[in-house]
N, C-alpha and C positions, 0 to 999 in steps of 0.2 A: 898267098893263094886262098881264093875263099871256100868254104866246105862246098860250095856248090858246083864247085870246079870237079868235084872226084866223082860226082854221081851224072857226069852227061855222058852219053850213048857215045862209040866212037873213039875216047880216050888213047892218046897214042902209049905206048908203051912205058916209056920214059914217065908220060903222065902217072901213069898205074904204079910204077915201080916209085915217083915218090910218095905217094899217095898209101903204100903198105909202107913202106917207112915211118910215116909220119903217123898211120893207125901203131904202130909197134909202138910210137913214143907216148903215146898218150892212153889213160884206161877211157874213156869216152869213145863211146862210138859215134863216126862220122853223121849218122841218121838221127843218133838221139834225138835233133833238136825237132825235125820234123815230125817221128814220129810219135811226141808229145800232143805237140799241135795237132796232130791228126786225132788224136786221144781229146783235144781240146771241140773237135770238130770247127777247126779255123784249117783253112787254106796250105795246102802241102806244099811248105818250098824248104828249100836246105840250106838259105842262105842263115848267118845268126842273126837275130832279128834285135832290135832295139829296142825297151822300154823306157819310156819318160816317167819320172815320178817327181810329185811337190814334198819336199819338206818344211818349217818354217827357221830360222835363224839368219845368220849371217858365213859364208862359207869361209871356210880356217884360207890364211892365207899362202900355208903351205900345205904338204901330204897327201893334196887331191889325187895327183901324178899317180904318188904308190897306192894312194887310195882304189883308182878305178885298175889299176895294171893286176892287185892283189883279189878284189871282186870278180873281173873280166876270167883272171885265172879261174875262177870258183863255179860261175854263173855261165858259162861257154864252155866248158866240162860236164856241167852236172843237167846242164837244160838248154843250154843254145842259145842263151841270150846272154846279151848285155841291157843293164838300169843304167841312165844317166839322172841325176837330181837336178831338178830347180828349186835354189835356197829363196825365200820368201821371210823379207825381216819383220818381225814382231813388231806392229804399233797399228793398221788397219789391218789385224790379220782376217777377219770377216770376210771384209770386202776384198781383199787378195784372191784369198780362197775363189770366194763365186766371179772371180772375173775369168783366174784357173780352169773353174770348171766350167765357164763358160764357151771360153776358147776352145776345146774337145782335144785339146792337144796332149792329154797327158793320160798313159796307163793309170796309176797310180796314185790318189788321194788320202789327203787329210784333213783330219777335219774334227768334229763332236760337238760336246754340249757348248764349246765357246766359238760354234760358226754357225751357222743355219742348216747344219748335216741334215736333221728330218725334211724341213721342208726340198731340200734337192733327192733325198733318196725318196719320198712322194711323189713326186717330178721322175720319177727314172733314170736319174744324174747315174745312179752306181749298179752294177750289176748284184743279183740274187746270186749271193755267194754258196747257201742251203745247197741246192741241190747238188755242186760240185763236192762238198765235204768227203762223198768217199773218195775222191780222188787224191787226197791230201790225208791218209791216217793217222799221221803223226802229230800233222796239227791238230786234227780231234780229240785224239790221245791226250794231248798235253792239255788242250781245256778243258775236255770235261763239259760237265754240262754249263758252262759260262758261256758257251756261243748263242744259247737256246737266250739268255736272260739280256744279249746282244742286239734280239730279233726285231723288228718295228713290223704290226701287221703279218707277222708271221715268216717275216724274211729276214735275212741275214747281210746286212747293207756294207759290214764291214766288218773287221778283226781288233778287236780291241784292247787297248793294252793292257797290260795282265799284273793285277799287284798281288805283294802279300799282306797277309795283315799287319797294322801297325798305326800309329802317329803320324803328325803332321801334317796338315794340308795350309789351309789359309792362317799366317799371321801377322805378325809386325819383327823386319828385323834392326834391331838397333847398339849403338855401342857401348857396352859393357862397362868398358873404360870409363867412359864420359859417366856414363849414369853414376861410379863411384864418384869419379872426379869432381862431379856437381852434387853431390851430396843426397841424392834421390834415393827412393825408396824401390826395391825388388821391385822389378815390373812384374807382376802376378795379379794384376785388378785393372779395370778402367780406369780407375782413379791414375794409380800409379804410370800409367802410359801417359794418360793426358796431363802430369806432372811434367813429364820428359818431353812431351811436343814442346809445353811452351818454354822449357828452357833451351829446345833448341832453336826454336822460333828466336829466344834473344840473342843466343851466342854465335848464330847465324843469319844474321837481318837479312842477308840480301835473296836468299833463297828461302821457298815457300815449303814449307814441310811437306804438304798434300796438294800436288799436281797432278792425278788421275782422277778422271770424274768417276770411276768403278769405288769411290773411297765410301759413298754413300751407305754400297752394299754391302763394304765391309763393317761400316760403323753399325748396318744394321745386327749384322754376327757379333760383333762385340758388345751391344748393350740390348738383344734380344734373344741373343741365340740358345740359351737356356731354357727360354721358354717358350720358340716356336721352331717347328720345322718349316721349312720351306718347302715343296712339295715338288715341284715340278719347274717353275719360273717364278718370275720378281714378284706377280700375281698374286699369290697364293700360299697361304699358310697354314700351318695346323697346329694346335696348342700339346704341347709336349706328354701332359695328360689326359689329351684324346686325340691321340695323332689320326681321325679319321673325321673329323671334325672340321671342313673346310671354311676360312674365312677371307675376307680380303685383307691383303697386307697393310694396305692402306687404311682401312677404318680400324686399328688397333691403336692403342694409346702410347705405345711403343713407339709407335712411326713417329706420331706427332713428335716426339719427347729428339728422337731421331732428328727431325726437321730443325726442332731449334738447337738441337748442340750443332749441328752442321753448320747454322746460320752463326752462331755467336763462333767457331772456328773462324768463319770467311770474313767475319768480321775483324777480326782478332790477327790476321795476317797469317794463320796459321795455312788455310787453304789459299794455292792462287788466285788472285784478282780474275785470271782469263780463264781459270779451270775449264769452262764447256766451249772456250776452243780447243783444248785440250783433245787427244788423240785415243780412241775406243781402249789405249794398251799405255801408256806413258813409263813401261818400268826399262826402257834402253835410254830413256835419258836420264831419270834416276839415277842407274847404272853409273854414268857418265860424270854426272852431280861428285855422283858418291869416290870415283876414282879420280877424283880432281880434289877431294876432299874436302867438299864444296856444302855436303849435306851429311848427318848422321843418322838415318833412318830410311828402311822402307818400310812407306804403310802397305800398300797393294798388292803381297805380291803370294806365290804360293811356295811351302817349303822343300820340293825338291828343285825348282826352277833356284830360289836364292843358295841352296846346297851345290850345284852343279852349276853355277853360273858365278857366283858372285866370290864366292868366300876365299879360294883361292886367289884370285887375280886382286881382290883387295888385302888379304894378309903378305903377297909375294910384293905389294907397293908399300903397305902399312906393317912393317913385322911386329909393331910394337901397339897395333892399333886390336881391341879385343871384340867380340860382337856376342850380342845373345838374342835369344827369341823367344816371343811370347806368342805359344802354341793356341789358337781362340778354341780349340777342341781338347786338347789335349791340358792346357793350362789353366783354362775359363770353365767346360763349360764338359768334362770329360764324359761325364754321359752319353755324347752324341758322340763316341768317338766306336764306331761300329768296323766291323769285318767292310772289308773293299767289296764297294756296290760297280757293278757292272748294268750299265743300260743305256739307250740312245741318251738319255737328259745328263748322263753325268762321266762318259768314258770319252776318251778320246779314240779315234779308229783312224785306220788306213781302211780305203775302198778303192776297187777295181772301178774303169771311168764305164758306164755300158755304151764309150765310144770305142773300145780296145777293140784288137784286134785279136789278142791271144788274152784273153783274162785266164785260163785255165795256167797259162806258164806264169803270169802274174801269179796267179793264186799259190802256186808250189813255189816261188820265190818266196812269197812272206812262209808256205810252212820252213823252209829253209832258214828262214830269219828270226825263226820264233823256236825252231826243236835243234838247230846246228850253231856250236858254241861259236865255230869260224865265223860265221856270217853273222851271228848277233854280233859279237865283239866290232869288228868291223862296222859295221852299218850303224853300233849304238856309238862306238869312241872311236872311231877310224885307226889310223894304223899306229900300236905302238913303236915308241920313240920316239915317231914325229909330233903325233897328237895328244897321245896320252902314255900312261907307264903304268907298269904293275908292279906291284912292290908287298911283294909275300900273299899273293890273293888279294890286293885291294885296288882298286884303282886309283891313278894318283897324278896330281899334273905338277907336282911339283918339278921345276926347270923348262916346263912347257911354257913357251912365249905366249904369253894371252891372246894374239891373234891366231895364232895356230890351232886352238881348241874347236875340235869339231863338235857341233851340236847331234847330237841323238837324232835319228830317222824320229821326226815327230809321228807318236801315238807307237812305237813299238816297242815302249819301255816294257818289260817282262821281269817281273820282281824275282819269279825261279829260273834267270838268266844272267840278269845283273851282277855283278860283284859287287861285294858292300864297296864302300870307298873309303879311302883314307885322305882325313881333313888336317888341315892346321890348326896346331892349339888348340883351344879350348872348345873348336867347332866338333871335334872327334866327338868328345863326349855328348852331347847336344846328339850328333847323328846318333850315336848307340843307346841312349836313351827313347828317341822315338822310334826308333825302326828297329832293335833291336834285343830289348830287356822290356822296361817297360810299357812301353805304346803297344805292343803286339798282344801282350798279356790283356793290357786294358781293351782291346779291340775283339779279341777273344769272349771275356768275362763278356761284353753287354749284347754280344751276337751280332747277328745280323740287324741290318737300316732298315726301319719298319713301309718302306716303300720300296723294298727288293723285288727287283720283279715288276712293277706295277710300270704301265707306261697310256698314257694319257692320251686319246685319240681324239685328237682336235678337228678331226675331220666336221665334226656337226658344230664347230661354232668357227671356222676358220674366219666368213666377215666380221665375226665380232675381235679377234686376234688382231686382224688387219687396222679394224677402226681404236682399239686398247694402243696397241703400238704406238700410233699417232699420236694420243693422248701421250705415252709414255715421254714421247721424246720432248711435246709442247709443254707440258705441267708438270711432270713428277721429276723429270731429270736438273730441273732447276732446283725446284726445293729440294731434292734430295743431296746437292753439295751445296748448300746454303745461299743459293743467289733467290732473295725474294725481299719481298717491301715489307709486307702483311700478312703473315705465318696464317693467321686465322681465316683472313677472308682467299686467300692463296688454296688453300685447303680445301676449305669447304667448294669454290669453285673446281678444284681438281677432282674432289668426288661425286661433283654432279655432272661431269662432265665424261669419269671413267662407267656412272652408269648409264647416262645418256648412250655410251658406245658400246652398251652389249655387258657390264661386270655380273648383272646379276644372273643373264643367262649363260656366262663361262663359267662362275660358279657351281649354277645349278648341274651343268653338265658335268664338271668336274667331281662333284659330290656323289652324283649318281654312279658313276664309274669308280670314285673311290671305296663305294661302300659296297660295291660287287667283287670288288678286289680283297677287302676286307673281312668277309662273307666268306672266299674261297679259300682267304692264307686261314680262315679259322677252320676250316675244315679241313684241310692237309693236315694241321695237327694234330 
């Protein structure tokens, strides 16, 4: 019988008398859900209402069942609704996303610095979360002023996932094992990586080490990242000893340098032949490669995705196969290894759709998801025993069937929510070292990312973005994974072609805003 059965006028007796029964079994009141909604100023009905929401992954192939029967129980108690999820698998997540949010079909988005989140929340895609904040104090509580550093234009488009300090972000994961076994040198330098590519390039002919065209941007972090920041996008850089100093990425001697180890890789069979038909995300068939035992590395990828993805389901196939990682921050390059930046350019977020019906019961969902241990656990590792296990405070999937692992609500990872996890072998220590002895300490010592805070208002060069893009994808995307004839005359045509389309007037723009930013953080001190 549904709640809306107990509140119509007329009710025969019988009705009424189950209806206190059924208020006696439960501490929820029958009204709750509406008179939320009503608090929501959305439309007063008593039915419980549905929320759609996107996540990205692939959905466990068992658990679901107790999954929603155990939320249902939570979320139709505490607020009146039920969430159902649409899993969205990793490889065009971009384009996913804006077809998602095209559709208007869904409360509930995700999204950030790796989909086109600005330009939709510009566009009105997501609702102004700001003014609703007192309505949710726990959530405010628990961030802190983090939501304020969340804002684009002074609004608040989304809730973003919440780290602590520490290590690890982008590096290369590769096997342990094999590096002694072939006699190689600690992977701790360039060199010593690009040792280990081409011995795997030999000992595995038929697979291509570097199948993601993203591998450009990585190589650029590996033999520039020292000495520039990246600022905002692939654009734009600043030199480490004057991070306010904007130049283009592309007229640095780095790049070039960039350009040709990328081309002598492609040549070399290191990079695939097709790379740029290759897919925006290439790390599920890596993945794939890699558990078919087909490949021994990832170049692409980031270190809590290869932690919570990978390590387990290749140690429970491989027990005797070892893996290490070389941290580009933490291992290369530890200066830049800062306190977790929070901002539209670099966090991932959930946002309300501004097609909802009820974003205010949205809203108090995520505070529920983000300050109530019950619902993070759930919504981050679904139910245990079927999806995951706990084992003395740690998370653990050890005897979990690798289809069965559920993926995390994308973007509501919450580091003062998580439980550390417990890895296999030799991975444990690797996690306790970045996340929890030394990377925090080192994340601490150098403070805050000198672009905290700072967010780039592309509103006054947006035709020049539009016509940069073009250029991006016709010129730069080739040379940057090595497909080119003539590095030099290549070049030179890519940068008279990136300033033909506007580079010196998005600089100038960007420069002028960086140094008002810079202006202001020197004056808070």
């Amino acid at each position: 019988m549904g709640i809306a059965g107990f509140r119509k006028v007329g009710l025969s007796l019988l009705v009424i008398g189950i209806a206190i029964v059924m208020s006696a079994c439960s501490d929820r009141k029958p009204d709750a859900a509406s008179e939320q909604r009503a608090e929501a100023g959305d439309e007063i009905q008593t039915d419980v209402v549905e929320l759609k929401a996107v996540t990205m992954g692939t959905e466990p192939a068992s658990g679901m069942d107790s999954f929603y029967k155990q939320l249902d129980a939570m979320t139709i108690d505490d607020l009146g609704i039920t969430v159902r999820f649409v899993f969205i698998p990793w490889g065009e997540e971009k384009n996913e996303i804006g077809r998602a949010i095209a559709t208007k079909e869904y409360d509930l988005y995700v999204g950030g610095f790796w989909t086109d989140f600005k330009q939709y929340a510009k566009r009105n895609a997501f609702v102004d979360l700001a003014p609703m904040l007192n309505e949710v104090p726990a959530l405010a509580e628990h961030y802190g002023d983090v939501l304020e550093r969340a804002m684009l234009d002074g609004k608040l488009y989304g809730i973003p996932s919440f780290g602590k300090p520490g290590a690890g972000y982008q590096g290369v994961l590769y096997r342990e094992d094999l590096r002694q076994q072939w006699g190689l040198p600690v992977l701790d330098s360039f060199e010593a990586l690009e040792q280990y590519l081409y011995k795997a390039k030999e000992q595995y002919p038929d697979t291509p080490m570097i199948n993601d065209k993203r591998f450009g941007d990585l190589l650029w972090q590996l033999l520039a990242g020292g000495d520039y920041y990246t600022i905002v996008n692939d654009y734009a850089v600043a030199p480490v000893k004057d991070p306010y100093k904007v130049m283009s990425k592309y007229d640095t001697p780095e790049y070039e340098q960039i350009v040709r180890k990328a081309k002598q890789w492609y040549e070399d069979g290191v990079v695939d032949r097709d790379i740029l038909a290759s897919q925006g995300n290439e790390t599920s068939k890596t993945f794939e490669l890699m558990k078919a035992d087909r490949k021994p590395l990832e170049f692409s990828n980031h270190f809590g995705a290869v932690s919570g993805n990978y390590i387990d389901v290749l140690k429970a196939r491989y027990p005797e196969q070892q893996f290490g990682w070389l941290d580009i921050g933490f291992d290369l390059y530890p200066a830049t290894v800062f306190l977790p930046k929070v901002s539209v350019d670099s966090s991932s977020m959930i946002s309300i759709g501004s097609n909802s019906s009820y974003p205010l019961l949205a809203l108090k969902f995520l505070e529920k998801a983000h300050t109530d241990q019950s619902y993070y656990d759930l919504l981050m590792y679904g139910v245990e025993g079927e999806n995951y296990k706990l084992d003395n405070g740690r998370v653990s999937y050890e005897g979990i069937p690798e289809q069965n692992r559920k993926p995390g609500w994308t973007g509501l990872t919450d580091g003062y929510m998580s439980y550390p996890s417990k890895a296999p072998g030799e991975w444990q220590s690797i996690i306790d070292k970045l996340t929890v002895t030394e990377g925090p300490k080192l994340a601490e010592a150098n403070g805050i990312d000198p672009y905290e805070g700072f967010i780039f208002d592309t509103s006054v060069v947006s035709e020049e973005l539009e016509r940069l893009e073009k250029i991006r994808q016709a010129y730069v995307q080739p040379l940057s994974v090595g497909v080119s004839v003539d590095i030099d005359s290549e070049l030179a045509e890519m940068r008279s072609e990136l300033k033909d389309a506007g580079m010196t007037e998005y600089l100038n723009a960007l420069q002028s805003q960086l140094y008002s930013y810079a202006k202001s953080r020197s004056a808070r001190r």
